[in-house]
N, C-alpha and C positions, 0 to 999 in steps of 0.2 A: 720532736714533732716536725714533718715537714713542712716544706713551705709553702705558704696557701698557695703563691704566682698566680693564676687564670681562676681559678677555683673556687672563689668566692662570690657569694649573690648577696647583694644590700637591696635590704627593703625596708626601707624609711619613711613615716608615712608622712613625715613632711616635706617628702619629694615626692615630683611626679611618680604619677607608675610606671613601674619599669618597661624596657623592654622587653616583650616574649620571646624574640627571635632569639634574645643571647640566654635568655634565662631557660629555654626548650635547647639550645645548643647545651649547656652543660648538663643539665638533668640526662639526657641521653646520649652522654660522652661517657669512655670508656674509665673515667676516674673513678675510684672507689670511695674517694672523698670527699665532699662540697661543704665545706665554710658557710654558712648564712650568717652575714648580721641584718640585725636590722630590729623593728619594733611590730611589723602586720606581716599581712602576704599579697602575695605575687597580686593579685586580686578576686574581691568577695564572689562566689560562684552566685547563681541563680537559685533561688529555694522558691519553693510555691508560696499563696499568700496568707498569713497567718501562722508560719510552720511553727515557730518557737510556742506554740501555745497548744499548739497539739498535741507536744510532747514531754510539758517542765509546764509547772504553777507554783508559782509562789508559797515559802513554807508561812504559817503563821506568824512568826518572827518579824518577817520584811513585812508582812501585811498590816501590824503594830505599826510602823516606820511609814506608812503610804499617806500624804496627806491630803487628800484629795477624796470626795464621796463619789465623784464620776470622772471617769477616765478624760483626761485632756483631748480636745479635737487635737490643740496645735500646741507641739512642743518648740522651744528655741531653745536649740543648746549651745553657751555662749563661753570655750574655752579659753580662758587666761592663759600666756604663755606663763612659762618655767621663767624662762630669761630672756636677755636682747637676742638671745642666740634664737631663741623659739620662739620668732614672732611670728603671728600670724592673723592672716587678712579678715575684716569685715569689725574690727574692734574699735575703729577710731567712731568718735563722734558722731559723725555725719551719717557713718552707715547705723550706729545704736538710733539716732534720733530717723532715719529713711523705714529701719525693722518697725519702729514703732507708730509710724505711721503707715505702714502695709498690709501691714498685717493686723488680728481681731483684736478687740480687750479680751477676751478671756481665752488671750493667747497666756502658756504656761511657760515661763523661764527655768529654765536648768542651767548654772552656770558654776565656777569654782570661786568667780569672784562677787561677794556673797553682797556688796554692796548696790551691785548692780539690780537686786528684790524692789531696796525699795526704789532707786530710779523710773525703773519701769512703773513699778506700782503707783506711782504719785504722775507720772505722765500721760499712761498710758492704759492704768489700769489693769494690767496687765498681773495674774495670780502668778506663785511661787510656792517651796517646801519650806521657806524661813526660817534656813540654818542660818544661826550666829556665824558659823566658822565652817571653811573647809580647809582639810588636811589632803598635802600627798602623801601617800601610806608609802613612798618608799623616800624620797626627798626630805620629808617631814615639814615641806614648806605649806604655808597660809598664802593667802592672799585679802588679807582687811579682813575686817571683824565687824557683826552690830553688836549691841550691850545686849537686846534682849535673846535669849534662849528661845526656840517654838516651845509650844507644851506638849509635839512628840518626844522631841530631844530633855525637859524636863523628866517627859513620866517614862522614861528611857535610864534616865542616872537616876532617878529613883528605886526604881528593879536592880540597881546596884551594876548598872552595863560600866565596862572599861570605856575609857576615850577610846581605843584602838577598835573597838565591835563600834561601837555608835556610831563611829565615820567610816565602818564597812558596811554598817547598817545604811545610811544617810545613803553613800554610793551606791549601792545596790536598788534602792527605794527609786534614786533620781532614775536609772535605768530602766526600771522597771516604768516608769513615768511614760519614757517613750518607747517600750515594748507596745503600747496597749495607744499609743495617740494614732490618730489618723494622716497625719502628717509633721514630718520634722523637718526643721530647717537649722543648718550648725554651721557653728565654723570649723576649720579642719580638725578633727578630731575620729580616731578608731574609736570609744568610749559611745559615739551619738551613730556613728557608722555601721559600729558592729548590730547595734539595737535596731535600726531602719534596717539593715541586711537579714536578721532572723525573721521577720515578720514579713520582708518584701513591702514595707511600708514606700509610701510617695515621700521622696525627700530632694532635699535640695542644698547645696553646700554656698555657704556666702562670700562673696568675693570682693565686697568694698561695697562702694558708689559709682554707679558711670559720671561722664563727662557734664550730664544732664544735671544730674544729680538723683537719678533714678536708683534703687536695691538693685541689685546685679547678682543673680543668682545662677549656678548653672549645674549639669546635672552630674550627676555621680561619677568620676572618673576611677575609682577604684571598686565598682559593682560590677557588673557582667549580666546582660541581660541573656536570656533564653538556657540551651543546655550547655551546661559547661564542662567539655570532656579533658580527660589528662590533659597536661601541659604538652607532652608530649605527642600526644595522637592528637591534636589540635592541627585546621589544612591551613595553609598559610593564611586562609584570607579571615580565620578565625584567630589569629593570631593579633594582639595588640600592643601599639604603642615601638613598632618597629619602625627603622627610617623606610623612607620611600624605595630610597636606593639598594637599599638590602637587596639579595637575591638568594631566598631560600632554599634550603639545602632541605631535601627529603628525611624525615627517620620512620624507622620502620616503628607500625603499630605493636611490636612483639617485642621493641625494646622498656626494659625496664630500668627506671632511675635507681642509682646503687649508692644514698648515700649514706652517712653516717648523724644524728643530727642530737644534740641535748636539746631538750624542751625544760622550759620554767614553768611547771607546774601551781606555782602558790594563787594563780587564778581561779583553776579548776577548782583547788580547793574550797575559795573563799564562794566558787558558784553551786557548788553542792550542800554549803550551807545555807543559802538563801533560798533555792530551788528546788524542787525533786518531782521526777516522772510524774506525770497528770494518768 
């Protein structure tokens, strides 16, 4: 194999967004090969408002799994890091107890850490899906546990579902939670990102507490507003997240990115059994 040298793009979604300027310099260099690691992309393009629902509805299955009779105004989606390694902003105290007073009671929680239901709910009022447990489907890690079961997840292992469907079930259901809300508000996570990007929903990403003590919210740094053309045929001043200093180097709109890339399919798979064309 050669060696990656220059030829690699990271795109990690708990770093900043990248550069365009370096990431449009390699897409339209003469290499035949470009390395990506990473977990997202470059960033979410523009879609018009509502589009994921004009084209994918919910199969019967997930609709089982939905616990709610009318769709959430406000989702909060409140990811638990993995580890000390993956921590991230808006989870301490001050900002849980600032969310919960900013926002409505029949604000709906979406979280991994499942204990955080009844917090809000005894505070705040605040509804949830009331899973006992959640699973990462590739880590296999929890994060705390209740004793009680919902009685979706009962009449779920009833029907005789594996652990492994129920908490694809459980996750697809939460998603689908904020497919359909009017507004989301998350901490850094692709999972509440990618769901506020299909829909073109109003959202907002949490960043702590100010100095005040005020929610500190601010707006999308990995969406893209308006049209959003190749990487490549993009004019400089539609270009993002380049230093000031840069000085742009022209590529012609005729050039084509030539790379070579694996994709990890087992998403797609797990959304085509939840999903299908409306």
């Amino acid at each position: 194999m050669p060696s990656r040298g220059e030829n690699v793009m990271k795109l990690y979604n708990w770093h900043r967004p990248p550069n365009e300027c370096d990431l449009r310099r390699k897409m339209s260099s003469e290499e035949t090969v470009i390395y990506i690691e990473g977990n997202t992309y470059p960033r979410w393009p523009h879609v018009p408002d509502g589009f994921f629902l004009e084209h994918y509805e919910p199969t019967q299955d997930l609709l089982s799994m939905v616990p709610w009779s009318s769709p959430p105004e406000v989702v909060v989606h409140l990811r638990k890091e993995d580890s000390a390694g993956d921590a991230r902003k808006g989870l301490d105290n001050n900002t849980l107890r600032a969310l919960g007073e900013a926002l409505p009671s029949d604000t709906y929680l979406v979280t991994n850490q499942v204990t955080w239901f009844d917090w809000f709910t005894e505070n705040y009022n605040w509804t949830n899906p009331g899973w006992h447990e959640v699973k990462h489907s590739v880590l296999r890690k929890k994060w705390g546990g209740r004793e009680e079961r919902s009685d979706l997840e009962r009449r779920a292992e009833e029907r005789g579902l594996s652990e492994k469907d129920l908490q694809n079930l459980m996750l697809w259901s939460d998603w689908y939670s904020m497919i359909v809300a009017k507004r989301v508000i998350h901490t850094h996570s692709d999972f509440s990102l990618s769901a506020a990007h299909w829909m073109n929903t109003p959202s907002k990403t949490i960043q702590g507490v100010t100095e005040e003590g005020q929610l500190n919210l601010i707006d999308e740094d990995w969406m893209r507003n308006g049209e959003t053309p190749r990487l490549i045929d993009r004019t400089d001043k539609e270009l993002k997240g380049c230093p000031r200093s840069v000085v742009h180097s022209s590529v012609s709109s005729s050039a084509r990115p030539r790379t070579n890339m694996l994709e990890n399919h087992g998403d797609i798979a797990l959304f085509i059994s939840f999903f299908h064309r409306g």
